[in-house]
Every structure is written in structure tokens, then in C-alpha cells.
PDB file as gemmi writes it, atoms N, CA and C in Angstrom:
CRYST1    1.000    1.000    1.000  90.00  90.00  90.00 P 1                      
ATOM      1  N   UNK A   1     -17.053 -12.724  37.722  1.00  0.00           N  
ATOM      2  CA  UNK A   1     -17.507 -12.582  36.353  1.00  0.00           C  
ATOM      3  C   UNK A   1     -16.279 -12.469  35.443  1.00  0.00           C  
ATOM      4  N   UNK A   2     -16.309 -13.261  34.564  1.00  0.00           N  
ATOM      5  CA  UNK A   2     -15.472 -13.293  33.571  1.00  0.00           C  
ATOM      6  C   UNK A   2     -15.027 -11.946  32.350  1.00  0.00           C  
ATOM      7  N   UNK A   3     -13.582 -11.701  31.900  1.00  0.00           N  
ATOM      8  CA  UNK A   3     -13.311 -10.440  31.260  1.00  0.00           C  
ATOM      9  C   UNK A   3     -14.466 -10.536  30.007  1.00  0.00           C  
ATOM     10  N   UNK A   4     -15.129  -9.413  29.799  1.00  0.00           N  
ATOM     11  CA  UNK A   4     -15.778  -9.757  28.101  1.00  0.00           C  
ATOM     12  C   UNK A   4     -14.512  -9.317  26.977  1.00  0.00           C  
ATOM     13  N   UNK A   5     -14.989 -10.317  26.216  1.00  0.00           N  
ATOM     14  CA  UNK A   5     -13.846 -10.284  25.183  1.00  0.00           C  
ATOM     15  C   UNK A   5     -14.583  -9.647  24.003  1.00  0.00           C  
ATOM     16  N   UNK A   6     -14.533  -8.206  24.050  1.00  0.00           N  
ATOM     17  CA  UNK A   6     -15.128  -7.407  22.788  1.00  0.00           C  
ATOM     18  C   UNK A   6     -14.228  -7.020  22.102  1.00  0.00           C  
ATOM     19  N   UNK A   7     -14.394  -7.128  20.430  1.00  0.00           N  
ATOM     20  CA  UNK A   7     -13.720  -7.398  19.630  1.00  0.00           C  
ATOM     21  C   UNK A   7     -12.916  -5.833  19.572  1.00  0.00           C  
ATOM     22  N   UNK A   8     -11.826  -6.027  18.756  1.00  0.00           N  
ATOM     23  CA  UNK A   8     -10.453  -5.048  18.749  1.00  0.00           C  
ATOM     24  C   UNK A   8     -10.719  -4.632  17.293  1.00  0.00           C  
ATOM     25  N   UNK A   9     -10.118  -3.057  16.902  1.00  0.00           N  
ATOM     26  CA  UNK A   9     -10.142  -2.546  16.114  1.00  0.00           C  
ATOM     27  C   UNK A   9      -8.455  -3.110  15.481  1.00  0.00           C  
ATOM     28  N   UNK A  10      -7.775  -4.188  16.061  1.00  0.00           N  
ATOM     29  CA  UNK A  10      -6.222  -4.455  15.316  1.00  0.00           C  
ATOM     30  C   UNK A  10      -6.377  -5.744  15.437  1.00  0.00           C  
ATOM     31  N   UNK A  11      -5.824  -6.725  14.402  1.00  0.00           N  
ATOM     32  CA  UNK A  11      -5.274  -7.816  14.457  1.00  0.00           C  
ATOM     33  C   UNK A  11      -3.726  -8.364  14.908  1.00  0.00           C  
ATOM     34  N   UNK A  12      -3.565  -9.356  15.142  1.00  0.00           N  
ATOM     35  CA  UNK A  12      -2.159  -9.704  15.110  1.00  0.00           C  
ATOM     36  C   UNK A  12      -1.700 -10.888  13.919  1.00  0.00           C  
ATOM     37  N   UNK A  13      -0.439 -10.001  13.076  1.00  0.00           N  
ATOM     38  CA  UNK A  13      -0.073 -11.084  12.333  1.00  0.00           C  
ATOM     39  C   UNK A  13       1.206 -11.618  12.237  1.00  0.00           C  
ATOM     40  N   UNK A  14       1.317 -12.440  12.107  1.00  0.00           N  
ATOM     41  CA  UNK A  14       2.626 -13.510  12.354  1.00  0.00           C  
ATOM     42  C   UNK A  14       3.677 -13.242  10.841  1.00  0.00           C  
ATOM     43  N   UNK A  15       5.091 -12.719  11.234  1.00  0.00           N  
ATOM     44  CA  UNK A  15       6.388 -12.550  10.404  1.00  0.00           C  
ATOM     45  C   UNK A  15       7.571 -13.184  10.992  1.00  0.00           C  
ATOM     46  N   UNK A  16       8.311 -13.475   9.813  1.00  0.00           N  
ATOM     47  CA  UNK A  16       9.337 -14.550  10.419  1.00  0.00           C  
ATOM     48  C   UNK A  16      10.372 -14.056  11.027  1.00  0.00           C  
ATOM     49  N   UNK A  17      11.154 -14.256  12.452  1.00  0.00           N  
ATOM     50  CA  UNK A  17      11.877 -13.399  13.310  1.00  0.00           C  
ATOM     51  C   UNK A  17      12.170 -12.834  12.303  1.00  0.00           C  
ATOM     52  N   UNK A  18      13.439 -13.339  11.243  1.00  0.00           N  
ATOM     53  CA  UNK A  18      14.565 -12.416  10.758  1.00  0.00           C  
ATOM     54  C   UNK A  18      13.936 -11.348  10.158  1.00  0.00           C  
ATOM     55  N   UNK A  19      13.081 -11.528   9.518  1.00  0.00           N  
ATOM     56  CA  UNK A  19      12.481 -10.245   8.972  1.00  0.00           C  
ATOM     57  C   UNK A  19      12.240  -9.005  10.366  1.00  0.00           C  
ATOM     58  N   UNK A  20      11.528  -9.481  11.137  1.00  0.00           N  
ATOM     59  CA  UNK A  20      11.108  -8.674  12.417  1.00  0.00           C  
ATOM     60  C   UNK A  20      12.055  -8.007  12.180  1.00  0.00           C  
ATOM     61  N   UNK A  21      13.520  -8.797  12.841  1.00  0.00           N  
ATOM     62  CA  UNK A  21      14.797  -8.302  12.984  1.00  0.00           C  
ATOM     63  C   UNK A  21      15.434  -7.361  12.138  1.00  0.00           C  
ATOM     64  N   UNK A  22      15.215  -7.591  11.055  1.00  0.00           N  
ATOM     65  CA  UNK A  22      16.198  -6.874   9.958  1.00  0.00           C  
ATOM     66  C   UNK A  22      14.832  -5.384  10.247  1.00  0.00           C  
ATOM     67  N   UNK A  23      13.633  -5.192  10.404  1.00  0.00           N  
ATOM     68  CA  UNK A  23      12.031  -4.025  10.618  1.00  0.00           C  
ATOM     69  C   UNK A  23      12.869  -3.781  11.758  1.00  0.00           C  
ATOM     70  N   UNK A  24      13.094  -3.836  12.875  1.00  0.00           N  
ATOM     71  CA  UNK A  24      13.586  -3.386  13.807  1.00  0.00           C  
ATOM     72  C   UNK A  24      14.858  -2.671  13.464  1.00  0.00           C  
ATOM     73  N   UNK A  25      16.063  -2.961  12.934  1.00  0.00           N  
ATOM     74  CA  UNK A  25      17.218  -2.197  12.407  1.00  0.00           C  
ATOM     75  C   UNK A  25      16.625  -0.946  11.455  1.00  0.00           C  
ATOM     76  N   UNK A  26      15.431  -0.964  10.936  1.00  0.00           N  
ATOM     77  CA  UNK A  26      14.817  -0.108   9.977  1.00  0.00           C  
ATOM     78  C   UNK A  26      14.661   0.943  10.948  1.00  0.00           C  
ATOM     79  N   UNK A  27      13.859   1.088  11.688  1.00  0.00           N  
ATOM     80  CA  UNK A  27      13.077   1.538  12.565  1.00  0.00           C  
ATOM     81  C   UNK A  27      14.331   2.328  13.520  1.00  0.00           C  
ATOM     82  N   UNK A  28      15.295   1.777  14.156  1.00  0.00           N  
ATOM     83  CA  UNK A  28      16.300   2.287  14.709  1.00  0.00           C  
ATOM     84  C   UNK A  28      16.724   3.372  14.029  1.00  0.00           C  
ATOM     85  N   UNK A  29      17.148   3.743  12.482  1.00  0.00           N  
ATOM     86  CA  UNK A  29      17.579   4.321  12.037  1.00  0.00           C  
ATOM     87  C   UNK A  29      16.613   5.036  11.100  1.00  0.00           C  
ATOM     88  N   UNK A  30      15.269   5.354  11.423  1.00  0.00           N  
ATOM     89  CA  UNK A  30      14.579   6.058  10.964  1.00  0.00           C  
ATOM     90  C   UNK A  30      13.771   6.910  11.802  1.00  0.00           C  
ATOM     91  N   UNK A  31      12.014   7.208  11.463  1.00  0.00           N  
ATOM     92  CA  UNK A  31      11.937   8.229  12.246  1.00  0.00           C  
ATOM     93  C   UNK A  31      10.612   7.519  12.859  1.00  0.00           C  
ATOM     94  N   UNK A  32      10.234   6.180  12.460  1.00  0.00           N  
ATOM     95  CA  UNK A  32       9.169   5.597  12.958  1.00  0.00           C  
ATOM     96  C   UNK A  32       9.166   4.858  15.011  1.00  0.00           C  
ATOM     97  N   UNK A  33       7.877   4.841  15.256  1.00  0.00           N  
ATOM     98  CA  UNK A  33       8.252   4.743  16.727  1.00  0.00           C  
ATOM     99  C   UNK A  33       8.415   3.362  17.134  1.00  0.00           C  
ATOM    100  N   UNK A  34       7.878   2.457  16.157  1.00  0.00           N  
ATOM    101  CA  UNK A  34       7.934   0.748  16.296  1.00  0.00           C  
ATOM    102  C   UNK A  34       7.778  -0.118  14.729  1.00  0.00           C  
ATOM    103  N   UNK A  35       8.336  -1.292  15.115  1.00  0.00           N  
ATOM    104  CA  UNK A  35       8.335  -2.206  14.070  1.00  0.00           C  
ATOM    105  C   UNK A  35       6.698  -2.347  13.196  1.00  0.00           C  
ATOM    106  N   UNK A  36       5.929  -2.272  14.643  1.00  0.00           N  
ATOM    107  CA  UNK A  36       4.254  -2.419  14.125  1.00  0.00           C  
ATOM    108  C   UNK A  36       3.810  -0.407  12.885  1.00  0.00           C  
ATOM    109  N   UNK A  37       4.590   0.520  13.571  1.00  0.00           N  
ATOM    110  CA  UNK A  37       4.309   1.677  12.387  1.00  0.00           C  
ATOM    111  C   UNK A  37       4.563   1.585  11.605  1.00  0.00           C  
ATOM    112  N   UNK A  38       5.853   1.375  11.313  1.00  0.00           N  
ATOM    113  CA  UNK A  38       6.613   0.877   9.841  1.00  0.00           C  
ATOM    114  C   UNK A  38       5.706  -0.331   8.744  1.00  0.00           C  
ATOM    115  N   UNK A  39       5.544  -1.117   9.278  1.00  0.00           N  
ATOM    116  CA  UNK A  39       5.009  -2.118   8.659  1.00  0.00           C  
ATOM    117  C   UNK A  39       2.935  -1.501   8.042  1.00  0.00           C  
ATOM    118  N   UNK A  40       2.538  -0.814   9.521  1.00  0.00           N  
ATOM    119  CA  UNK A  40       1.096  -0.311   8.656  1.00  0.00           C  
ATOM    120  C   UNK A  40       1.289   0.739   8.165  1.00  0.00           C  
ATOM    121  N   UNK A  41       2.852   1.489   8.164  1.00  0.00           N  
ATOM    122  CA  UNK A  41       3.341   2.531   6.510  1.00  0.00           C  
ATOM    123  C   UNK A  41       3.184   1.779   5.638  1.00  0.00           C  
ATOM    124  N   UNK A  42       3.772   0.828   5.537  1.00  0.00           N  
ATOM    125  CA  UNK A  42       4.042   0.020   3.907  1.00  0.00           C  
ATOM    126  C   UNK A  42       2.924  -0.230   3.856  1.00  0.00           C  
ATOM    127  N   UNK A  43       2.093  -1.529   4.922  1.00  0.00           N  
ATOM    128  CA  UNK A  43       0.947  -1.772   3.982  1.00  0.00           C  
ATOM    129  C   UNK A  43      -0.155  -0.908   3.552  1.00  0.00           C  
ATOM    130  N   UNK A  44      -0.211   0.320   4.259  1.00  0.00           N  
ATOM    131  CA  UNK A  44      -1.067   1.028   4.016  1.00  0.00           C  
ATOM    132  C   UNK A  44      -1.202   1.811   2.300  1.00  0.00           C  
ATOM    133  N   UNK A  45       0.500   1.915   2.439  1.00  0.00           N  
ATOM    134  CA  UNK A  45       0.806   2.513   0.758  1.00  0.00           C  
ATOM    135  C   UNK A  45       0.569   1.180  -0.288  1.00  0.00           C  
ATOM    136  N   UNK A  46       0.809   0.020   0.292  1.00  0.00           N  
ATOM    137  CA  UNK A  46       0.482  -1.134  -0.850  1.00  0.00           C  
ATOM    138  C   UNK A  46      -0.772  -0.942  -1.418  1.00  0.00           C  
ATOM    139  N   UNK A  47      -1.742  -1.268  -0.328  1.00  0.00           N  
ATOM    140  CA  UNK A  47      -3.278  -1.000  -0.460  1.00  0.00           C  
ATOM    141  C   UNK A  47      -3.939   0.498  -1.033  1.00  0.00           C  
ATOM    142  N   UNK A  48      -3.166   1.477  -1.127  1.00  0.00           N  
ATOM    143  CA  UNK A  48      -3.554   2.596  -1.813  1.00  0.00           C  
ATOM    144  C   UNK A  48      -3.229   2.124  -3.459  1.00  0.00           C  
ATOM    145  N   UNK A  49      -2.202   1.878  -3.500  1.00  0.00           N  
ATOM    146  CA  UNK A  49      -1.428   1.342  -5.094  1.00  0.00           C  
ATOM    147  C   UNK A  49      -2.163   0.834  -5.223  1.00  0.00           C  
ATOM    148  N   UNK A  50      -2.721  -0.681  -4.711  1.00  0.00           N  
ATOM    149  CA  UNK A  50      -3.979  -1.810  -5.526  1.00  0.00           C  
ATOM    150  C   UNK A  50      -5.265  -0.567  -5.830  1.00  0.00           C  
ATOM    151  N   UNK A  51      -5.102   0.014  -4.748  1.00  0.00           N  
ATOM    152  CA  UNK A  51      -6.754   0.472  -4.941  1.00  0.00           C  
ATOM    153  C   UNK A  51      -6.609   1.496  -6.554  1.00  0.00           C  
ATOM    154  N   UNK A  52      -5.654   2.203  -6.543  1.00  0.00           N  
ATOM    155  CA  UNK A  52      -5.510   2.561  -7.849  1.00  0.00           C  
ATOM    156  C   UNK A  52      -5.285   1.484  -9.070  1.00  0.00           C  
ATOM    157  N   UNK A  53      -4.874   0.315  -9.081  1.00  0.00           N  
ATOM    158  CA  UNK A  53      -4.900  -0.220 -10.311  1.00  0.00           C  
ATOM    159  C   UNK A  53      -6.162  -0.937 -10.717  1.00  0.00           C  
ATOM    160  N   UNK A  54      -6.921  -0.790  -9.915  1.00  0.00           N  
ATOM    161  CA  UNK A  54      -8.480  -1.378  -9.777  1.00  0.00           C  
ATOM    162  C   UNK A  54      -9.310  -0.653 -10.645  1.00  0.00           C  
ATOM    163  N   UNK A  55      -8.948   0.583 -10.818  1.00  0.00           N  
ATOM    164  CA  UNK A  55      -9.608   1.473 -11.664  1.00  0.00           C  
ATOM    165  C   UNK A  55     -10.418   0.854 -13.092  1.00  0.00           C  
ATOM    166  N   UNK A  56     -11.606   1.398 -13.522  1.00  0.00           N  
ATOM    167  CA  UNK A  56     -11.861   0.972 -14.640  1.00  0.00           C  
ATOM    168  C   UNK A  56     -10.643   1.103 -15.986  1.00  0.00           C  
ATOM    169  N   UNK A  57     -11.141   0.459 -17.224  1.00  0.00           N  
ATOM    170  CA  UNK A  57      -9.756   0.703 -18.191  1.00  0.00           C  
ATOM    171  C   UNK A  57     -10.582   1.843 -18.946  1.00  0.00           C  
ATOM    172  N   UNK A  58      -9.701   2.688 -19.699  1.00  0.00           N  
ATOM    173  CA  UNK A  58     -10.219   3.538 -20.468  1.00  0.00           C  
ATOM    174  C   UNK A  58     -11.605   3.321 -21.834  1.00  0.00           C  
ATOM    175  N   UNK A  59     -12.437   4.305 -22.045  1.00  0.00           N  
ATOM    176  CA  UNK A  59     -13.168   4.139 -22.970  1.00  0.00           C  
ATOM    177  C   UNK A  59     -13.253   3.956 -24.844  1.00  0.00           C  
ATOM    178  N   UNK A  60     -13.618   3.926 -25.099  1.00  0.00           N  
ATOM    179  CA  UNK A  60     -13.022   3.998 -26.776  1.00  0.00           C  
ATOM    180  C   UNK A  60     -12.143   5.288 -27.083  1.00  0.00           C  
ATOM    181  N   UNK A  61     -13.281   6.116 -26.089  1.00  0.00           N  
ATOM    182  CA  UNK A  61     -13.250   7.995 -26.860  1.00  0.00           C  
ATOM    183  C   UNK A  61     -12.012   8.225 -26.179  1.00  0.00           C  
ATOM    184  N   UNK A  62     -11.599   7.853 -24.927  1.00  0.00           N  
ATOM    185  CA  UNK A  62     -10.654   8.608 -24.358  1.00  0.00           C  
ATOM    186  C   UNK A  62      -8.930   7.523 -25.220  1.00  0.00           C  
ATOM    187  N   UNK A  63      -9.435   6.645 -25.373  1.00  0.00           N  
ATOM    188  CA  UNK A  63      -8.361   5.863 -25.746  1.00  0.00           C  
ATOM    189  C   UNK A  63      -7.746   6.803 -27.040  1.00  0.00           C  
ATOM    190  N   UNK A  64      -9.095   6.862 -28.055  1.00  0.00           N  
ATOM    191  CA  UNK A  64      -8.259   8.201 -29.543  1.00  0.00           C  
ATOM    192  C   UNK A  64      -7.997   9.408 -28.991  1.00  0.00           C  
ATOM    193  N   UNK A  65      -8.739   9.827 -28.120  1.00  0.00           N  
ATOM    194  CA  UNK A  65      -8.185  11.165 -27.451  1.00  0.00           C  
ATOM    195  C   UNK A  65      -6.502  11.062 -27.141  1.00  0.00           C  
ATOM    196  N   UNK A  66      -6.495   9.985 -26.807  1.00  0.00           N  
ATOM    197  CA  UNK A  66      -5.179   9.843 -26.231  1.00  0.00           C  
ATOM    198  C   UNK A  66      -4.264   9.692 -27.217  1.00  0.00           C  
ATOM    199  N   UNK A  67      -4.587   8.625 -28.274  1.00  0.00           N  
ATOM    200  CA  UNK A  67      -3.840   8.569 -29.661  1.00  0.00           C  
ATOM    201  C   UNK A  67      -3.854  10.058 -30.563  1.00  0.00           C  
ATOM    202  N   UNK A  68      -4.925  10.825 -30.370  1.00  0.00           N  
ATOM    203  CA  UNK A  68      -4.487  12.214 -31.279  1.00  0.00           C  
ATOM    204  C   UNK A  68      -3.976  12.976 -30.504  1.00  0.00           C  
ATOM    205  N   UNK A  69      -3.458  12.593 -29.233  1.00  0.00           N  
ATOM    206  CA  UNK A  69      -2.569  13.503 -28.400  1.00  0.00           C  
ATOM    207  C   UNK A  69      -0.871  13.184 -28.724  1.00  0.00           C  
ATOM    208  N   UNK A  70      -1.137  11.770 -29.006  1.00  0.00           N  
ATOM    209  CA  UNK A  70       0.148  11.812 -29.366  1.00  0.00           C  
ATOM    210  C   UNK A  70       0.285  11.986 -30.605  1.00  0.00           C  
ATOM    211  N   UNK A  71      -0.452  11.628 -31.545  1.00  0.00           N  
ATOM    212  CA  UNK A  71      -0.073  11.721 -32.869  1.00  0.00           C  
ATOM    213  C   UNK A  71       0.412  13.293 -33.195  1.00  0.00           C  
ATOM    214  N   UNK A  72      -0.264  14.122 -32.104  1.00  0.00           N  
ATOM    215  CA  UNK A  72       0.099  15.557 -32.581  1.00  0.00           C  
ATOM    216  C   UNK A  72       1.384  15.704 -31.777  1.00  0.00           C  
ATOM    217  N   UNK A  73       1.733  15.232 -30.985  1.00  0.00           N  
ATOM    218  CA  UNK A  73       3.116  15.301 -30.170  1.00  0.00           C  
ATOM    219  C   UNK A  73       4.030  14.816 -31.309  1.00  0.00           C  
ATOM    220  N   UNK A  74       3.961  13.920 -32.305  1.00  0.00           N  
ATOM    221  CA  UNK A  74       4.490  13.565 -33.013  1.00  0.00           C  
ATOM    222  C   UNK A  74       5.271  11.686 -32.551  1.00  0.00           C  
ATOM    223  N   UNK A  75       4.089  11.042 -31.460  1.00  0.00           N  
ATOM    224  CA  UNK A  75       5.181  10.185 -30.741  1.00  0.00           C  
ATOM    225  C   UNK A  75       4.085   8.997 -31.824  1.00  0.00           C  
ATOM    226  N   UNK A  76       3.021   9.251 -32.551  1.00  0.00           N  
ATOM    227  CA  UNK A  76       2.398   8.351 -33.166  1.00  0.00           C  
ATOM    228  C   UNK A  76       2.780   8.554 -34.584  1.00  0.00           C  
TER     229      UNK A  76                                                      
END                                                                             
């Protein structure tokens, strides 16, 4: 009987050696345990950043709120 091939909670994605290479010199001199941690550090913090600029934009009210905050700061 053949292996079942049930699906994986990780993908594999393809980077160009030198880069690998230069993630690997990273990794040597830091505190991560492989090229693959380092890399789902970053993307993980990328994808937090998008998820914050996704945010709705401000409302009318909060927009003058914001302008009589500064106007009283004196920056308006």
C-alpha cells in the first residue's frame, strides 16, 4: 500500500542561492536556529505591518478631533 500523502501544515518556497547564502551568514551570527526561522521572523512581521495598514481610514469626527488637537498644540 502506497504512503498517503496528507496535506502539511508548511509549504516550500524557492529563493535564489545567494540570498540563501548571504540568510545563512545572518543566522550564524545571530540567535536564530535556521535559515527557514529567520525568514518566518521577517515574514511574519511583514504580514503583521500589512495587516495594520489595512485598517479602515479615519471618520469625519475623528479627523477634526484630530485637527483641534493640533490646533491647540499650536502645530495648526
Amino acid at each position: 500500500m502506497p504512503p498517503s500523502h496528507q496535506p502539511s501544515d508548511k509549504v516550500t518556497i524557492k529563493i535564489p542561492r545567494p540570498l540563501y547564502v548571504k540568510l545563512q551568514q545572518i543566522v550564524e551570527d545571530s540567535g536564530y536556529d535556521s535559515v527557514t526561522d529567520l525568514i518566518v521572523y521577517v515574514l511574519r512581521d511583514l504580514a503583521a505591518t500589512h495587516d495594520l495598514s489595512t485598517t479602515e481610514p479615519y471618520t469625519p469626527q475623528e479627523l477634526e478631533q484630530v485637527k483641534q488637537r493640533l490646533r491647540h498644540l499650536g502645530y495648526l
